[in-house]
N, CA and C atoms of all chains as a GROMACS GRO file, in nm:
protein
  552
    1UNK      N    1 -18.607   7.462   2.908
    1UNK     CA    2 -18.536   7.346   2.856
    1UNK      C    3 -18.582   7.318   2.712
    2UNK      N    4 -18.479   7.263   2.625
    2UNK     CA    5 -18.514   7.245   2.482
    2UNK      C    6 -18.523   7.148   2.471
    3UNK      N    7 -18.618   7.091   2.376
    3UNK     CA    8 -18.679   6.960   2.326
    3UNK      C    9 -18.593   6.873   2.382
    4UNK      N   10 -18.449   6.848   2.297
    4UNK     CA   11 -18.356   6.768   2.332
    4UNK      C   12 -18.295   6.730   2.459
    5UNK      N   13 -18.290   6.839   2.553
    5UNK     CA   14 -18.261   6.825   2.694
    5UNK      C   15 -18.377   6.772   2.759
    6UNK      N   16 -18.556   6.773   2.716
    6UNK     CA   17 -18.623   6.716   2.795
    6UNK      C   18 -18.627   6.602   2.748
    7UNK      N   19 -18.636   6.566   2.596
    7UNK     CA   20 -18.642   6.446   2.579
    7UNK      C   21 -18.499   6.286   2.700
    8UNK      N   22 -18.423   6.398   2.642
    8UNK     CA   23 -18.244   6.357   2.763
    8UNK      C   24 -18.336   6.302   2.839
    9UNK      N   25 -18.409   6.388   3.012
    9UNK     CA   26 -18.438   6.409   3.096
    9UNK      C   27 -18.522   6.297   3.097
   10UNK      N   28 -18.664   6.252   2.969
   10UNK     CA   29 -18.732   6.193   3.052
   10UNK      C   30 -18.677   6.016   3.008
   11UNK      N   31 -18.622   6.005   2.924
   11UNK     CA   32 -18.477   5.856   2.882
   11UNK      C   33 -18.447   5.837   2.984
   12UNK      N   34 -18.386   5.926   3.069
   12UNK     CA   35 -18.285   5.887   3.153
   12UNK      C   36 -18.335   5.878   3.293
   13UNK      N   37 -18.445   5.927   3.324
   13UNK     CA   38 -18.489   5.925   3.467
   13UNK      C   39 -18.631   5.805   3.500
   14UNK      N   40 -18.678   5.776   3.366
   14UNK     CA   41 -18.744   5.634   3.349
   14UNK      C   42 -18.665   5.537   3.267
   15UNK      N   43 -18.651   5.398   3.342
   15UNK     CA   44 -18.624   5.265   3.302
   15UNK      C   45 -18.670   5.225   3.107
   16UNK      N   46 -18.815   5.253   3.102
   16UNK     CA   47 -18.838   5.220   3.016
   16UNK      C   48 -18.950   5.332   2.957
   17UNK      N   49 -18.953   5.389   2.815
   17UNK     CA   50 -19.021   5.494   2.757
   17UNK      C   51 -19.016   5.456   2.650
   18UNK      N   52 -19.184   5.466   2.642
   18UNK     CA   53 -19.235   5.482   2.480
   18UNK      C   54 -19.281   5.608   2.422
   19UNK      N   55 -19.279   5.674   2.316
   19UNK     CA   56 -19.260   5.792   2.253
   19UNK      C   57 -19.386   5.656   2.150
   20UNK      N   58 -19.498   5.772   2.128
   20UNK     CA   59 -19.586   5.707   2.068
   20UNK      C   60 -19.647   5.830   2.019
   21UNK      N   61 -19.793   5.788   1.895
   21UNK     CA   62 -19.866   5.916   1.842
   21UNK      C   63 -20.009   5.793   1.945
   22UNK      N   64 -20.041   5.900   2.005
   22UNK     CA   65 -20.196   5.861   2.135
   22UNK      C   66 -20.118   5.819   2.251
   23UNK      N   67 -20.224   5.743   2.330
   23UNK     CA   68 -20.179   5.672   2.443
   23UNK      C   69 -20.257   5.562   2.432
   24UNK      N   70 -20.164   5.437   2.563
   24UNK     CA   71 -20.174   5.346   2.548
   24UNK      C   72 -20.319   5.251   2.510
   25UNK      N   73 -20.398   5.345   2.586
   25UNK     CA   74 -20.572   5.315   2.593
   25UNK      C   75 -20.608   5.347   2.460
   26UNK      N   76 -20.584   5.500   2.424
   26UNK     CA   77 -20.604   5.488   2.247
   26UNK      C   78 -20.442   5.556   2.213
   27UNK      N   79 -20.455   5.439   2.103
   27UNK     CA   80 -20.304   5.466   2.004
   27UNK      C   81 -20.381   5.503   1.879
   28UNK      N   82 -20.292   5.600   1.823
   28UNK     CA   83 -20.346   5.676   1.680
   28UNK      C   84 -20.276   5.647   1.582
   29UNK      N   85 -20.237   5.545   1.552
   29UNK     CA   86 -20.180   5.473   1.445
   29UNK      C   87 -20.121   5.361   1.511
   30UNK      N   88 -20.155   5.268   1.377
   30UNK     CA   89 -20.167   5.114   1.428
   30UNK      C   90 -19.982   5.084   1.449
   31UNK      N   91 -19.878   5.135   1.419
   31UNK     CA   92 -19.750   5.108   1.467
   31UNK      C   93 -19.729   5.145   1.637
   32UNK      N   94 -19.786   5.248   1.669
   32UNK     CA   95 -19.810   5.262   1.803
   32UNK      C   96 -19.869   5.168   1.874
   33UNK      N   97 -20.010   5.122   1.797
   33UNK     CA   98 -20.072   4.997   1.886
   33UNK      C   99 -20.001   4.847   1.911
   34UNK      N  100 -19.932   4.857   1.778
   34UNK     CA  101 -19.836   4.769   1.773
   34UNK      C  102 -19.748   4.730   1.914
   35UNK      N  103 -19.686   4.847   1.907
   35UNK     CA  104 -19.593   4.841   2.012
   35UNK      C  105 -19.619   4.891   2.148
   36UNK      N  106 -19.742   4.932   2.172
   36UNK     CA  107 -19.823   4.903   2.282
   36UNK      C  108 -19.860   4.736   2.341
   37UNK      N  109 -19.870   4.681   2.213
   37UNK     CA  110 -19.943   4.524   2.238
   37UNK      C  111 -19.822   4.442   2.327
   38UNK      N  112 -19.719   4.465   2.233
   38UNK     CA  113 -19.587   4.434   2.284
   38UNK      C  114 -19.539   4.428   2.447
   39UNK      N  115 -19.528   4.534   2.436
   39UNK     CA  116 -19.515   4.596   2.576
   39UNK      C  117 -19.600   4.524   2.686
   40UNK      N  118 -19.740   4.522   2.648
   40UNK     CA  119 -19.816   4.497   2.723
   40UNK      C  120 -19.737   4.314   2.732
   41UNK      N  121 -19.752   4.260   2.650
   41UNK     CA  122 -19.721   4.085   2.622
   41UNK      C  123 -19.597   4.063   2.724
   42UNK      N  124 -19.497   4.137   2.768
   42UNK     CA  125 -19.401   4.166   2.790
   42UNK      C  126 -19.443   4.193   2.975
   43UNK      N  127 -19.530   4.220   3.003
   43UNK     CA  128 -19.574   4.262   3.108
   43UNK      C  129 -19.471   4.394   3.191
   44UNK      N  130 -19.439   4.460   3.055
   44UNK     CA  131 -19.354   4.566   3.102
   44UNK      C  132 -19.448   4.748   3.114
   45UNK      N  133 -19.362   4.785   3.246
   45UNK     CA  134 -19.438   4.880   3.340
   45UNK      C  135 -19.319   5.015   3.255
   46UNK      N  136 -19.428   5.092   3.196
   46UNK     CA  137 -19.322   5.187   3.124
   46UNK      C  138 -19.420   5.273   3.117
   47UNK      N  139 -19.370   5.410   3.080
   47UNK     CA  140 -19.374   5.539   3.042
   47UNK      C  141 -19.424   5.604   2.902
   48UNK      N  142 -19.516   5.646   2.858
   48UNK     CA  143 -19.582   5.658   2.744
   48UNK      C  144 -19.564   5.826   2.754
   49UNK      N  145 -19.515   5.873   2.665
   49UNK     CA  146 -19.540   5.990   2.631
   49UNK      C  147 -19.622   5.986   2.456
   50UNK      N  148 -19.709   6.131   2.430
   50UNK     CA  149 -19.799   6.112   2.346
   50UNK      C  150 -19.712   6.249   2.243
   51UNK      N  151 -19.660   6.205   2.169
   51UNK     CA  152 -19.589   6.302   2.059
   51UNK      C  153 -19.702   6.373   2.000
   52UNK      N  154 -19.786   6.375   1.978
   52UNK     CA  155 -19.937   6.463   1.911
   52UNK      C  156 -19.965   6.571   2.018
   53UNK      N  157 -19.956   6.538   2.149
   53UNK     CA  158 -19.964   6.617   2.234
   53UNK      C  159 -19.842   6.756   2.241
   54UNK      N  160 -19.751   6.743   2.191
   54UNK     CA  161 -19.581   6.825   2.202
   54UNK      C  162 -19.542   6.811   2.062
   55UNK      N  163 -19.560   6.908   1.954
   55UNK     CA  164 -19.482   6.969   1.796
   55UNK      C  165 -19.357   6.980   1.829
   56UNK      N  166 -19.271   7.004   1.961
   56UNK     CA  167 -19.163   7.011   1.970
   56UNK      C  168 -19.097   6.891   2.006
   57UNK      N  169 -19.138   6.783   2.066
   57UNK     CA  170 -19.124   6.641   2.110
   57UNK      C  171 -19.108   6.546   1.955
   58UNK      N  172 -19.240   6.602   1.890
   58UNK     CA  173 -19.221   6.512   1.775
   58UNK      C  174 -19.165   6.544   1.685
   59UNK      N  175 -19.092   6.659   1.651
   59UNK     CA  176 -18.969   6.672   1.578
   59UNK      C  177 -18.883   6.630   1.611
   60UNK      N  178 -18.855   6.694   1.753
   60UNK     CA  179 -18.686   6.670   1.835
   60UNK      C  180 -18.674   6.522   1.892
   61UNK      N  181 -18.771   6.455   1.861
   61UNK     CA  182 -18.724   6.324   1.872
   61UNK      C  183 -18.647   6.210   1.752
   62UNK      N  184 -18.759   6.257   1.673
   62UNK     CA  185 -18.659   6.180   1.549
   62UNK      C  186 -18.522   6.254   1.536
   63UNK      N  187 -18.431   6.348   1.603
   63UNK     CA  188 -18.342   6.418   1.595
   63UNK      C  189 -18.259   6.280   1.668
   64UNK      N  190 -18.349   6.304   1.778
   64UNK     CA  191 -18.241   6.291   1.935
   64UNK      C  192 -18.193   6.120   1.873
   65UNK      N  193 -18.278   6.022   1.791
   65UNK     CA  194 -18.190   5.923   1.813
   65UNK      C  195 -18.157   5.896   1.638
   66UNK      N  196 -18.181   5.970   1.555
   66UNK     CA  197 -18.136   5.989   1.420
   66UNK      C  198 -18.257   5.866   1.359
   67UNK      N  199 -18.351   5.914   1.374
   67UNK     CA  200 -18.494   5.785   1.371
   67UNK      C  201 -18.602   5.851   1.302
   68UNK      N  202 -18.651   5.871   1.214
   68UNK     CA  203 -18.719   5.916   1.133
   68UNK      C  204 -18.876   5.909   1.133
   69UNK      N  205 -18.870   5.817   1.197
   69UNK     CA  206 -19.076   5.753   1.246
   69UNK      C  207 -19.054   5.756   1.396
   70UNK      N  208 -19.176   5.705   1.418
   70UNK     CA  209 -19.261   5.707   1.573
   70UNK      C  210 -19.396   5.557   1.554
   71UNK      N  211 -19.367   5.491   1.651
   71UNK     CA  212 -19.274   5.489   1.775
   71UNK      C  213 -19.148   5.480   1.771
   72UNK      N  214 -19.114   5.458   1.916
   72UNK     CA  215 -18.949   5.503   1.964
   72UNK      C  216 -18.979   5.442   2.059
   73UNK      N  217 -18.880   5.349   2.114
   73UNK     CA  218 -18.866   5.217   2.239
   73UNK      C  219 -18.728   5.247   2.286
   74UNK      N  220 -18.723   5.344   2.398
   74UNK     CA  221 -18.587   5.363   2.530
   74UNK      C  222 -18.652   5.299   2.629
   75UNK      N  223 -18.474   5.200   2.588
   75UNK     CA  224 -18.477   5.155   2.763
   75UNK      C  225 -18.368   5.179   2.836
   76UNK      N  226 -18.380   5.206   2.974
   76UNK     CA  227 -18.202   5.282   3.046
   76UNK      C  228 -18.134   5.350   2.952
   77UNK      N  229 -18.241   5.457   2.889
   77UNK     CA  230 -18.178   5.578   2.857
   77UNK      C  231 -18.157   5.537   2.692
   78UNK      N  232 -18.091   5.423   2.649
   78UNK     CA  233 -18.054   5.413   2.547
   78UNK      C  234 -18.203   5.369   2.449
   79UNK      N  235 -18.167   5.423   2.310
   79UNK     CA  236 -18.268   5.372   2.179
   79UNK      C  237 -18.296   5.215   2.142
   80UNK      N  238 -18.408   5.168   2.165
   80UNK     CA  239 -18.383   5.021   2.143
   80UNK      C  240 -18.449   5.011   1.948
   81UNK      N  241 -18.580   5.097   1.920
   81UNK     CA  242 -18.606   5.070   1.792
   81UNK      C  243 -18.697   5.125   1.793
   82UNK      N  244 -18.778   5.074   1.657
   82UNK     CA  245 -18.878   5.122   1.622
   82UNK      C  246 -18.994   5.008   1.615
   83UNK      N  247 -19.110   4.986   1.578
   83UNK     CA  248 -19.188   4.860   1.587
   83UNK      C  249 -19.164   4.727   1.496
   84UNK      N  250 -19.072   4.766   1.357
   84UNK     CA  251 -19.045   4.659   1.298
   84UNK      C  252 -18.921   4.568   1.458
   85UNK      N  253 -18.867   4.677   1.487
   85UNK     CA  254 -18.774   4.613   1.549
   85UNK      C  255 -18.835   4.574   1.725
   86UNK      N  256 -18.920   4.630   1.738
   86UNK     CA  257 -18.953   4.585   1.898
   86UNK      C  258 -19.056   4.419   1.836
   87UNK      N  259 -19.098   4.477   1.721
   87UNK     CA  260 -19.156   4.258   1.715
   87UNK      C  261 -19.071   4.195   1.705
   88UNK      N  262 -18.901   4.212   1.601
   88UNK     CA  263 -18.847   4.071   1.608
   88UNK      C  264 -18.777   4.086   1.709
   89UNK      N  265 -18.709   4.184   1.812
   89UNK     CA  266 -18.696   4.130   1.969
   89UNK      C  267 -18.797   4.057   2.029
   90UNK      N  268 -18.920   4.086   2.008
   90UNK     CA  269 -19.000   4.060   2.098
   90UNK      C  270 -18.995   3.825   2.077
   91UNK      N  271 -18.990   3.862   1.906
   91UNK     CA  272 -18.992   3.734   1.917
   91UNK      C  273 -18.866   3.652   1.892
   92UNK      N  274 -18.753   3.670   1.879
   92UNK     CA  275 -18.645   3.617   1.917
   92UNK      C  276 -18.646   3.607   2.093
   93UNK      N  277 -18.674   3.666   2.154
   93UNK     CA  278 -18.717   3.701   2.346
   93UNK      C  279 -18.604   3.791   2.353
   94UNK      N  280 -18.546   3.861   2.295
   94UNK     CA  281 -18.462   3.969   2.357
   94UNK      C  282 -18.494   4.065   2.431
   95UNK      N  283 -18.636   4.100   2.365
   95UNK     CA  284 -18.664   4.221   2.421
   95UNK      C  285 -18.731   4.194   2.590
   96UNK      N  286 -18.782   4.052   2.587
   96UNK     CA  287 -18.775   4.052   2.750
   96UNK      C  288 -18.740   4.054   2.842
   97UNK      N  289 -18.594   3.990   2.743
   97UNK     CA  290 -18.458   3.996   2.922
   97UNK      C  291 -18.413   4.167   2.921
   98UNK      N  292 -18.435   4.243   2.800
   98UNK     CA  293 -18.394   4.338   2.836
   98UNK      C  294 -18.508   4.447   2.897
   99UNK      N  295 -18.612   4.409   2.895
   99UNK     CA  296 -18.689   4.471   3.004
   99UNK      C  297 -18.699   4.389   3.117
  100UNK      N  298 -18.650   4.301   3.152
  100UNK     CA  299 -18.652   4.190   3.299
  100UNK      C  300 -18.536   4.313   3.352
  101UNK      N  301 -18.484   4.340   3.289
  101UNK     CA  302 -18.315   4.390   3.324
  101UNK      C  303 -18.324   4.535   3.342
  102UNK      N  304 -18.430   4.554   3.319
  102UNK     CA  305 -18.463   4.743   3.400
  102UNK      C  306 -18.516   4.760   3.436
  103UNK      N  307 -18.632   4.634   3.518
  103UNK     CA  308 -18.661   4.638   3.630
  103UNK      C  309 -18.604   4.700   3.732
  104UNK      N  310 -19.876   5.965  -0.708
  104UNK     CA  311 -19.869   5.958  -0.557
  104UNK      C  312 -19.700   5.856  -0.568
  105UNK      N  313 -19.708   5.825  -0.478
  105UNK     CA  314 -19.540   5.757  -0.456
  105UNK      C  315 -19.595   5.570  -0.436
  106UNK      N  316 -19.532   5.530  -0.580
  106UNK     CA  317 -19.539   5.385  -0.591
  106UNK      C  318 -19.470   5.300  -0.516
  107UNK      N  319 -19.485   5.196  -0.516
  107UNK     CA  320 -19.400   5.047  -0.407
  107UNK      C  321 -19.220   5.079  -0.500
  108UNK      N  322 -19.323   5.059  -0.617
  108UNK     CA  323 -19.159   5.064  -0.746
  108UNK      C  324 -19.023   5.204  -0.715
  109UNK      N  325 -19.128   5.298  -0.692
  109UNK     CA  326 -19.071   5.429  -0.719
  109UNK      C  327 -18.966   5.461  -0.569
  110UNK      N  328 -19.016   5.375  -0.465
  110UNK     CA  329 -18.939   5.376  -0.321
  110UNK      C  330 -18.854   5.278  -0.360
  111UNK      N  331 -18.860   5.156  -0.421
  111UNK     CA  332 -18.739   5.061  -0.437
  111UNK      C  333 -18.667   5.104  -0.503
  112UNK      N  334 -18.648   5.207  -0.615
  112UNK     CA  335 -18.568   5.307  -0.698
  112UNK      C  336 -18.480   5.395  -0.618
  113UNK      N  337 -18.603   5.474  -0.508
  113UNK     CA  338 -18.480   5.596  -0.414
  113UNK      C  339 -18.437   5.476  -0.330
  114UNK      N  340 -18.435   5.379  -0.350
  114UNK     CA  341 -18.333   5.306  -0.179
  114UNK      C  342 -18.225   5.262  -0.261
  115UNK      N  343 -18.244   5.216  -0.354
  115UNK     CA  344 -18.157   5.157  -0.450
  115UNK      C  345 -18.049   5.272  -0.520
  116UNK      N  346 -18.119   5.360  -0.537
  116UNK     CA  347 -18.010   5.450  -0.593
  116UNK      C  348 -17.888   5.481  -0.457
  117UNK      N  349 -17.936   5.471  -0.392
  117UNK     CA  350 -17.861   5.511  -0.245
  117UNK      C  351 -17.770   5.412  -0.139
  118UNK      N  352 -17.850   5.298  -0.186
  118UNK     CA  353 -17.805   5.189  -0.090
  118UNK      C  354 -17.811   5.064  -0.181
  119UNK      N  355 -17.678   5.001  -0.201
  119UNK     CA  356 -17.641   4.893  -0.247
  119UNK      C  357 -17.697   4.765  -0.273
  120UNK      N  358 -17.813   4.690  -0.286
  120UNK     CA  359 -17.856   4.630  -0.209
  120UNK      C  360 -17.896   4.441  -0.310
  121UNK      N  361 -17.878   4.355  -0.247
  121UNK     CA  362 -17.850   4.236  -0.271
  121UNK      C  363 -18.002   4.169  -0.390
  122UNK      N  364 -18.074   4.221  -0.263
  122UNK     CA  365 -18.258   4.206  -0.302
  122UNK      C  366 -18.329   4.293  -0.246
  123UNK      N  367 -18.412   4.347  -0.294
  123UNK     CA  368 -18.541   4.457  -0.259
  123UNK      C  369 -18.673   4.414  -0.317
  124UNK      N  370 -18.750   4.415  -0.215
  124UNK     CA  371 -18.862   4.405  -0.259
  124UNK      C  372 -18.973   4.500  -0.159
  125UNK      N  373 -19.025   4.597  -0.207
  125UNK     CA  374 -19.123   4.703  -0.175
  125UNK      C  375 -19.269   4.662  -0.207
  126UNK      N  376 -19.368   4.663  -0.080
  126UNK     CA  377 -19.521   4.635  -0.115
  126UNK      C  378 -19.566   4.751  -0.051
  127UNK      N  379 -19.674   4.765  -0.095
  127UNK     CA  380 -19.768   4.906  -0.072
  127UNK      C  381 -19.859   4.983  -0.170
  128UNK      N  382 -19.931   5.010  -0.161
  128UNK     CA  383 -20.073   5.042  -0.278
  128UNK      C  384 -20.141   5.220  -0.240
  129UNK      N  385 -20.143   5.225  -0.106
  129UNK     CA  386 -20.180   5.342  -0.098
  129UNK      C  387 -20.094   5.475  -0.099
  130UNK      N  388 -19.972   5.428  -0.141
  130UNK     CA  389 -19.943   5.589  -0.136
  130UNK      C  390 -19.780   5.655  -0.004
  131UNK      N  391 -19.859   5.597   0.104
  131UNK     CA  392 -19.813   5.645   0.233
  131UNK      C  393 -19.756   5.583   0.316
  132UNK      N  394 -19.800   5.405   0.306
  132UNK     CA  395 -19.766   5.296   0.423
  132UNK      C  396 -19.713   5.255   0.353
  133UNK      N  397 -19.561   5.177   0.378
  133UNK     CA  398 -19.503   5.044   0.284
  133UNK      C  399 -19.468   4.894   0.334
  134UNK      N  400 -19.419   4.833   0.311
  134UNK     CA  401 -19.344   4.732   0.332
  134UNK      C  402 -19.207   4.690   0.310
  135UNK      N  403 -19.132   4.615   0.346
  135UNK     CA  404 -18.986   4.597   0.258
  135UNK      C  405 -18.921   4.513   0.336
  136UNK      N  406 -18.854   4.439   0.224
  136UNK     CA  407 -18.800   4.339   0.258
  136UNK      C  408 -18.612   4.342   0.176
  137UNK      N  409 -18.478   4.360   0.268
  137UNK     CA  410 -18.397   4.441   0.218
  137UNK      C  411 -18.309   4.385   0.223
  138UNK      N  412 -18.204   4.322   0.149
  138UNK     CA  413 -18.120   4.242   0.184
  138UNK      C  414 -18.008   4.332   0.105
  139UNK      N  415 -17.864   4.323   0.174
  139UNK     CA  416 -17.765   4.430   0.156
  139UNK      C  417 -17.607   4.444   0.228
  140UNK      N  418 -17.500   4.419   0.122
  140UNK     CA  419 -17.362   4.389   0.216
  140UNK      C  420 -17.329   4.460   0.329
  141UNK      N  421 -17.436   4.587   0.313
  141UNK     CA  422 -17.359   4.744   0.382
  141UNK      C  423 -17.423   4.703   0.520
  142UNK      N  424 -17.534   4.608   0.529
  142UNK     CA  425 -17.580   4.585   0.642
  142UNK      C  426 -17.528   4.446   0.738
  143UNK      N  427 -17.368   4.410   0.678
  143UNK     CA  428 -17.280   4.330   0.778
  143UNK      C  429 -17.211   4.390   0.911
  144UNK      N  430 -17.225   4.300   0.989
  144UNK     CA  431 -17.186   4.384   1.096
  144UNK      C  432 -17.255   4.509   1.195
  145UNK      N  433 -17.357   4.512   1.110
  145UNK     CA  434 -17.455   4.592   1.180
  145UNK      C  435 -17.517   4.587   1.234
  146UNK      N  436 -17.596   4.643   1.374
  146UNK     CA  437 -17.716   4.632   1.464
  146UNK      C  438 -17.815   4.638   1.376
  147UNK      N  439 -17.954   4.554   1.419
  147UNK     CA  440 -18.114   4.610   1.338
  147UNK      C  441 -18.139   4.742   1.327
  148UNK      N  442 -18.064   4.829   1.419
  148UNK     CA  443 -18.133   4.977   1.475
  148UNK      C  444 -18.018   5.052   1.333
  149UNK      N  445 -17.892   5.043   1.339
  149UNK     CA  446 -17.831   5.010   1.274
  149UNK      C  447 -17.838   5.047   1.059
  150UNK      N  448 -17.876   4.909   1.081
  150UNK     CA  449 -17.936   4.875   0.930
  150UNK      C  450 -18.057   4.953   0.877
  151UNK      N  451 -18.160   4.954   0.937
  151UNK     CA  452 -18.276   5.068   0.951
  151UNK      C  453 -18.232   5.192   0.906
  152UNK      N  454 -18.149   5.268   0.978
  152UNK     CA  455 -18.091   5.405   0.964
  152UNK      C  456 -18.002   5.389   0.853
  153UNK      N  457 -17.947   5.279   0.804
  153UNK     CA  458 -17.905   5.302   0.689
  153UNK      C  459 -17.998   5.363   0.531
  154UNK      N  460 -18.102   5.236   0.608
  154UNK     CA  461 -18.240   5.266   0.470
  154UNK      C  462 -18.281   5.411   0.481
  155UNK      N  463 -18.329   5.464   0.606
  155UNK     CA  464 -18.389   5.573   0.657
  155UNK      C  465 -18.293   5.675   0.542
  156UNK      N  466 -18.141   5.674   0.582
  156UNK     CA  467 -18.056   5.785   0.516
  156UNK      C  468 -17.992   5.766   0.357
  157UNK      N  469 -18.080   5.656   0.308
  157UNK     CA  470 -18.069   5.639   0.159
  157UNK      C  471 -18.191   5.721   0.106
  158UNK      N  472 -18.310   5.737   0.193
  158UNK     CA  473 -18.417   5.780   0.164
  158UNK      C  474 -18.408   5.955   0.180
  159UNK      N  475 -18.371   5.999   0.288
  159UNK     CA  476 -18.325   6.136   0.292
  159UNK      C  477 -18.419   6.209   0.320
  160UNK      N  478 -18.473   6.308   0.275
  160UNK     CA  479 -18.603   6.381   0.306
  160UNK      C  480 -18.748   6.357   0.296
  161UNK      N  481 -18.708   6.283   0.225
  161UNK     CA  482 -18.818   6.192   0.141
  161UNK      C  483 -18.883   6.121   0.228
  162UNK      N  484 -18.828   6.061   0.375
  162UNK     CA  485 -18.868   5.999   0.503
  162UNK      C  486 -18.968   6.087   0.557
  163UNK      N  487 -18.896   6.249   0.580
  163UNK     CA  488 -18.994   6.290   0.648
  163UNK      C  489 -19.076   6.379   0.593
  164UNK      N  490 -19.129   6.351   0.455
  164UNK     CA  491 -19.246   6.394   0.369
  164UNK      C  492 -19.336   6.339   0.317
  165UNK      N  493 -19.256   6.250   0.206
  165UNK     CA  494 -19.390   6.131   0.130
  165UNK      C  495 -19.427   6.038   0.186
  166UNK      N  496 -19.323   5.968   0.253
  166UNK     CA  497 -19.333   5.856   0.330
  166UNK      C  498 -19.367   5.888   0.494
  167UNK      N  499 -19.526   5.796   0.516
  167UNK     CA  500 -19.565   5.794   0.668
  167UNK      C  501 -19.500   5.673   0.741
  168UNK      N  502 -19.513   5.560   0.676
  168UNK     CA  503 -19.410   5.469   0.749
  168UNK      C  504 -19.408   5.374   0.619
  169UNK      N  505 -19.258   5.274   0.671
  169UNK     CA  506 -19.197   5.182   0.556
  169UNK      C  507 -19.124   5.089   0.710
  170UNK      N  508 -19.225   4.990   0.672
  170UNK     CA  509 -19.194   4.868   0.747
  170UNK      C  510 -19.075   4.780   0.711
  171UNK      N  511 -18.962   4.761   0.768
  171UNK     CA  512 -18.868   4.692   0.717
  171UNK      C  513 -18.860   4.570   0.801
  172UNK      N  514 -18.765   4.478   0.711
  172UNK     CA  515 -18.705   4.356   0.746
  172UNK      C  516 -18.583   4.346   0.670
  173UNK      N  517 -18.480   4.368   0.715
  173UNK     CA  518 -18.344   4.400   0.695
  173UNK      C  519 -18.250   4.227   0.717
  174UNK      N  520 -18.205   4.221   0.604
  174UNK     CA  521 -18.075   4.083   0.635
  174UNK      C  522 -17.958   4.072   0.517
  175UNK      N  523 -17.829   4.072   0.597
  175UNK     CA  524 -17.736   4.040   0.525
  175UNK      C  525 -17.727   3.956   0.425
  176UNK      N  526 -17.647   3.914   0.324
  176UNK     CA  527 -17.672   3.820   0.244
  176UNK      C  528 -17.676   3.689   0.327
  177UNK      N  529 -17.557   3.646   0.388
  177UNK     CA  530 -17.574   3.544   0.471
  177UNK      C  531 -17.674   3.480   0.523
  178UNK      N  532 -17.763   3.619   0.619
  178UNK     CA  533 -17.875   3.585   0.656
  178UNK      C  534 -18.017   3.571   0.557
  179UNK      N  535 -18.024   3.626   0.489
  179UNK     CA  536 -18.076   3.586   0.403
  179UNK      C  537 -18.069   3.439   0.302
  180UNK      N  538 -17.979   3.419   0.296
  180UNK     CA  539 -17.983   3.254   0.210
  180UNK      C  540 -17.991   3.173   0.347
  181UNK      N  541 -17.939   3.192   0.431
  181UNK     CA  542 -18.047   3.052   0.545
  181UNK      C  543 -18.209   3.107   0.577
  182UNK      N  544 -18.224   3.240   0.555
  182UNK     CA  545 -18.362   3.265   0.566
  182UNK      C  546 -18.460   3.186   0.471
  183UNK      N  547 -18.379   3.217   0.312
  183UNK     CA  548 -18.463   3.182   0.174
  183UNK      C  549 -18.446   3.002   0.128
  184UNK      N  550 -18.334   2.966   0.247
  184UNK     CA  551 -18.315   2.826   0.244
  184UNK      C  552 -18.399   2.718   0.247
   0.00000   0.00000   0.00000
């Protein structure tokens, strides 16, 4: 399977996925931690994949949603943003009903 | 190295824009604050990818990240209100 079909695969078969550089325990750049913090504030149960870990993940992702940086916030499959944009959901509250909502 | 000035130049040459203002000192990380007609009607995710594709390759070389805050004119004069 190619980048793009796994990336497909793992959008669509988890609710909610973060595409980050580390993991959640250690994030390797502070936009990742960022939107780790988030998440966490959010008390949302999601999926961390570590783009440092996969050269083919972290190309073919900025492909798959025409997104140029990392992080990357899918929820039900679809692109929600990047960390400028998961804080002002977070603080307008959008981004909660829409993780209440993929539960 | 690549100035605050020299990124408000490639966005500007590319993308239309109302007000720009670019912060950043080291080189690699930025800031920005972008106000712009082309971004009516548009999603945040949207408006972003507009900046992203004014910037062009240049995203995925000089620049490690460029923090935005994106608003229409509209939104912007009740913002600056």
């Amino acid at each position: 399977m190619d980048a793009q079909a796994r990336i497909k695969e793992t959008v669509s078969t988890n609710p909610v996925v973060l595409y980050m550089k580390g993991n959640p325990k250690f994030p390797q750049c502070g936009f990742s931690n960022l939107a780790t913090q988030i998440l966490d504030a959010c008390q949302a149960k999601y999926v961390s994949v570590d783009v440092l870990q996969d050269q083919e993940v972290r190309e073919g992702i900025k492909q798959f949603a025409n997104w140029p940086t990392i992080p990357q916030l899918y929820i039900k499959g679809e692109f929600v943003g990047g960390s400028d944009i998961m804080r002002a959901m977070y603080e307008s509250g959008e981004l909660q009903v829409m993780l209440d909502a993929a539960k | 190295m690549l100035s605050a000035q020299q990124l408000e130049a490639y966005i500007t040459q590319n993308l239309a824009c109302e007000y720009i203002k670019v912060l950043g000192d080291d080189g690699t990380h930025f800031e920005s604050v972008i106000v712009s007609n082309d971004f009516v009607g548009k999603s945040m995710v949207q408006q972003h990818q507009l900046v992203y594709s004014a910037l062009g390759d240049r995203m995925r070389s000089e620049i490690h990240a460029l923090s935005m805050k994106t608003y229409t004119p509209e939104q912007w004069k009740k913002q600056s209100a």
